[in-house]
C-alpha positions in Angstrom: -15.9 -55.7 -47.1 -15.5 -52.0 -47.0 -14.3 -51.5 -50.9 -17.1 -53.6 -51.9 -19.1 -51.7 -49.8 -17.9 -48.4 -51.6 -18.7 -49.7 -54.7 -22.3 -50.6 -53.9 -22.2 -46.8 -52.3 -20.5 -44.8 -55.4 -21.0 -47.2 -58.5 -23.8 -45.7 -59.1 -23.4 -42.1 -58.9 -20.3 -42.9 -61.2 -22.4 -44.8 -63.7 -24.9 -42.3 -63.9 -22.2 -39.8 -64.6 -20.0 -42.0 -67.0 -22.2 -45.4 -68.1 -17.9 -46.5 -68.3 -17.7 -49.3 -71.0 -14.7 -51.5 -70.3 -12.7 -53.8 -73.0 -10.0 -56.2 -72.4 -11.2 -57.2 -68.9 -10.3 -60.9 -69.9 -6.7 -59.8 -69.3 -6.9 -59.2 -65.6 -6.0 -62.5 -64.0 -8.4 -63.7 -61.1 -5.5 -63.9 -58.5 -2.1 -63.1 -58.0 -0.3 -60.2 -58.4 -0.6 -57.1 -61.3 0.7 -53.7 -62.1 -2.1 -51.7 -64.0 -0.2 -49.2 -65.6 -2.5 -46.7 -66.9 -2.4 -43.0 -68.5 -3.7 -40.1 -65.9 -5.8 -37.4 -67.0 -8.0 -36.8 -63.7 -8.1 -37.9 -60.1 -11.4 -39.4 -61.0 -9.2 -42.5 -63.2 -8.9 -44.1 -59.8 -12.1 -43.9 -59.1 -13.6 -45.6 -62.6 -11.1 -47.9 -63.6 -11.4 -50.1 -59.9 -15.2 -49.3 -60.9 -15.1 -52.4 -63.3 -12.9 -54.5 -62.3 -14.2 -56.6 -59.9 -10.9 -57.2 -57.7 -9.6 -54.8 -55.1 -6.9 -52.2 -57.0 -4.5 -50.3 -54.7 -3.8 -47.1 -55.9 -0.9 -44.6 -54.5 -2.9 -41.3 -53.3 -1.5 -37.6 -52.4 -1.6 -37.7 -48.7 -3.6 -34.1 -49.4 -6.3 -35.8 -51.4 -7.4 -37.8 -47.6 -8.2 -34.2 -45.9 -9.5 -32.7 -49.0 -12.7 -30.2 -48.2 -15.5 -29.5 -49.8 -18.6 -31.8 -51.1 -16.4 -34.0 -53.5 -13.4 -33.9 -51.7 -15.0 -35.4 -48.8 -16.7 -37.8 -50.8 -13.2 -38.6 -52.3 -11.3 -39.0 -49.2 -14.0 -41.1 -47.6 -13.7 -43.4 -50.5 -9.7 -43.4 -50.2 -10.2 -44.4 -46.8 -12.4 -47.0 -47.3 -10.3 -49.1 -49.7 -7.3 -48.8 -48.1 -5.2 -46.7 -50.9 -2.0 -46.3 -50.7 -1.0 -42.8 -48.9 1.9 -40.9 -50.0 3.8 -37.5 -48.7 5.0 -36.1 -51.9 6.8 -33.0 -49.5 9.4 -36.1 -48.6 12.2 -36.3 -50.9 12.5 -40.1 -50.0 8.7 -40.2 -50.3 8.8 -41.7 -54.2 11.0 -44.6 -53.3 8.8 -45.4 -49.9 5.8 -45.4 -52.8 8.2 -48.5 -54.2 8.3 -50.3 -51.7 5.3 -50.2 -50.1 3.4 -51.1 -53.7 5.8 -53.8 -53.8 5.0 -55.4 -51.0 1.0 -55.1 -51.7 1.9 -57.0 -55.1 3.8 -59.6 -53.0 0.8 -60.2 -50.9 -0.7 -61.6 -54.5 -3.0 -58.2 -54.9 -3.5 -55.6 -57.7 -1.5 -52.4 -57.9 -2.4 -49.1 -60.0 0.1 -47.2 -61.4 0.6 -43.9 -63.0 3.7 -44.2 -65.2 4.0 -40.1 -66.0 4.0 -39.1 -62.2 1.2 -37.2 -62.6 -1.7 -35.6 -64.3 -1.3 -34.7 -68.2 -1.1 -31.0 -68.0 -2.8 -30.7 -71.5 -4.3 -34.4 -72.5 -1.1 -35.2 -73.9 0.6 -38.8 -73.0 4.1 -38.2 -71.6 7.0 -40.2 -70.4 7.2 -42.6 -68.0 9.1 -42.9 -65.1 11.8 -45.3 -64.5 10.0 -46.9 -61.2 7.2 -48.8 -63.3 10.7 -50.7 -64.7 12.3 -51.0 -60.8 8.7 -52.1 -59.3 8.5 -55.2 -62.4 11.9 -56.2 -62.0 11.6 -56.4 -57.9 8.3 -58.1 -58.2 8.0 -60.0 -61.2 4.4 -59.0 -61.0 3.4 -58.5 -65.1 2.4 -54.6 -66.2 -1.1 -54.3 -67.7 -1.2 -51.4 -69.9 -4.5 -48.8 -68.9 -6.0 -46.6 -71.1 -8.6 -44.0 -69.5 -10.7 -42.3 -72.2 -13.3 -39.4 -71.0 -12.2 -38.7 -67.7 -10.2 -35.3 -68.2 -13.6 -33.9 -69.8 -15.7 -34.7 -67.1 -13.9 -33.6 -64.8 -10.3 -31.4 -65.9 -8.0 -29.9 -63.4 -9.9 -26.7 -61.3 -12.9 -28.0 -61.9 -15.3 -28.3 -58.7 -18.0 -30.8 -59.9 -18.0 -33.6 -62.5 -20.0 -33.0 -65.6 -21.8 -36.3 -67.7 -19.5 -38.3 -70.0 -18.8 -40.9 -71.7 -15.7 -42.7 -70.1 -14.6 -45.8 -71.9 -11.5 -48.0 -70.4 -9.3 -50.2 -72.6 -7.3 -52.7 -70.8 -4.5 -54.2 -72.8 -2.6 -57.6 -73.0 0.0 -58.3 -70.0 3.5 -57.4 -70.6 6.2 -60.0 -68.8 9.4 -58.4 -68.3 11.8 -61.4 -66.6 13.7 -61.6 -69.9 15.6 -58.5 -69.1 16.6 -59.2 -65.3 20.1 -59.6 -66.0 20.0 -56.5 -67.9 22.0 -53.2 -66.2 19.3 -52.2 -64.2 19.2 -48.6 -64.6 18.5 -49.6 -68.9 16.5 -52.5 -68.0 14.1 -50.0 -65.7 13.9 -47.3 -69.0 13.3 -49.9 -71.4 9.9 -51.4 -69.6 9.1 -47.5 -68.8 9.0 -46.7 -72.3 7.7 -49.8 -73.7 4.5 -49.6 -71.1 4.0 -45.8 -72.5 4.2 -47.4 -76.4 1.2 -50.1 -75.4 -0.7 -47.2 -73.2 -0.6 -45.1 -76.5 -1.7 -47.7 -79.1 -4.8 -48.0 -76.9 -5.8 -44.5 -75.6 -4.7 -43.1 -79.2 -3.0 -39.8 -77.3 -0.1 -38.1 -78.5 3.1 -39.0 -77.0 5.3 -36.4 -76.0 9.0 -37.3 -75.1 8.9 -35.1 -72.1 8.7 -36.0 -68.1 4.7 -33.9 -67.1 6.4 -32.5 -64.3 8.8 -31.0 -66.2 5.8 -29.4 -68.6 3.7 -28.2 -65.4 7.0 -26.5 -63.7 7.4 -24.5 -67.1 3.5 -23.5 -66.7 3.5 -22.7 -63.4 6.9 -20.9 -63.5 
């Protein structure tokens, strides 16, 4: 009741800012479990791409973004808190494998998971590599990947900037990738291969330039 009431309460600020056009939303299935793996170039993506879906999405949030001041960071914390997204304490080095296994028990329960494969924000708009976890939490699950392009988001609102600005955001969701075929694999290759596979499908649809390089990596350089 309360994520549909969000929607009713923020769709349509975030229309009027975005009128988002969705494709592909035949390949979300009506029920059971999904991991949306999808490219990250704002904080708003988690906000637009449950936006048109019309199932609940979980999505893992910095466990700063639920105490966040200001106008739009209240606004954004009241909205994490009313659909139950997934809090995480990045400060705890056992913090990214807790992530795991609590998103692998919401797609257990039969629900839908969001997933940012590269970590975190693109520091420049590029697409970079994805982390081996997308491959651990479709081999523990079985649950199928869906690969998320978010198109518009960064401009509207790019890292440091205090309010959104009007534009365009389009969303391409793409076919279902099944990944049961390599559970007998070593699992270490078998996690890298779906990684990098996902980031392939993510790029054919958002049309970014792939960069064989971890983000982190990229912002520590930046910020060192």
């Amino acid at each position: 009741m309360q994520y549909q009431l969000s929607r009713v309460v923020i769709g349509p600020v975030l229309h009027m800012l975005g009128r988002p056009r969705a494709t592909g939303l035949e390949f979300i299935p009506a029920s059971g479990p999904a991991i949306l793996a999808s490219n990250h170039l704002s904080f708003i993506d988690s906000m637009y791409l449950p936006l048109v879906i019309s199932r609940p999405v979980v999505f893992p949030a910095k466990a700063e973004y639920f105490s966040a001041k200001g106008p739009l960071g209240r606004m954004w914390a009241a909205y994490l808190r009313s659909t139950n997204q997934l809090e995480i304490d990045r400060s705890d080095a056992n913090s990214a494998q807790a992530t795991l296994e609590a998103a692998a028990g919401i797609l257990r329960r039969g629900d839908l998971f969001g997933f940012y494969p590269e970590g975190t924000r693109s520091p420049d708009g590029r697409l970079y590599r994805g982390r081996a976890g997308l491959g651990w939490l479709a081999l523990n699950t079985g649950a199928p990947v869906i690969p998320v392009a978010m198109l518009g988001t960064r401009k509207m609102l790019p890292p440091g900037a205090p309010v959104p600005r009007p534009t365009k955001i389009e969303i391409k969701i793409g076919k279902p990738l099944e990944f049961g075929h390599l559970a007998g694999d070593p699992p270490g290759k078998a996690r890298r291969v779906i990684a990098d596979e996902v980031m392939r499908a993510i790029a054919d649809l958002s049309g970014q330039e792939y960069v064989h390089e971890y983000a982190s990596d990229v912002k520590a350089r930046l910020n060192g």
